[in-house]
C-alpha positions, 0 to 999 in steps of 0.5 A, a space after each residue: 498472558 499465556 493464554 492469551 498468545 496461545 488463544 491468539 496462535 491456535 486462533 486461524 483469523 488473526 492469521 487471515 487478518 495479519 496476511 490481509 494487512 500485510 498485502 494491504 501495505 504492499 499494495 499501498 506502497 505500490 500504489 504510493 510509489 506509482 504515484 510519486 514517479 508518474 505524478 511528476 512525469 504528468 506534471 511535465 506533459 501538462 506544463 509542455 503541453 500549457 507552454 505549448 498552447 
């Protein structure tokens, strides 16, 4: 098991990939976040808008 962890530090692409998925989250959290708060403002718009036509 030592070896593993030490193959898995001195190895730079399990790095690389750590900080790509971290940046992945983030985004996905934006993104998830932009959603839920605009979705419900679009929402309202096109019922003012149904209501209006």
């Amino acid at each position: 098991m030592r070896g593993f962890w030490h193959r898995v530090r001195s190895d730079g692409r399990g790095v690389t990939a750590l900080e790509y998925a971290l940046i992945a989250a983030l985004v996905a959290v934006v993104i998830i976040g932009g959603v839920s708060l605009l979705g419900s403002n679009v929402s309202k718009v096109f019922s003012t808008v149904a209501n209006t036509i």
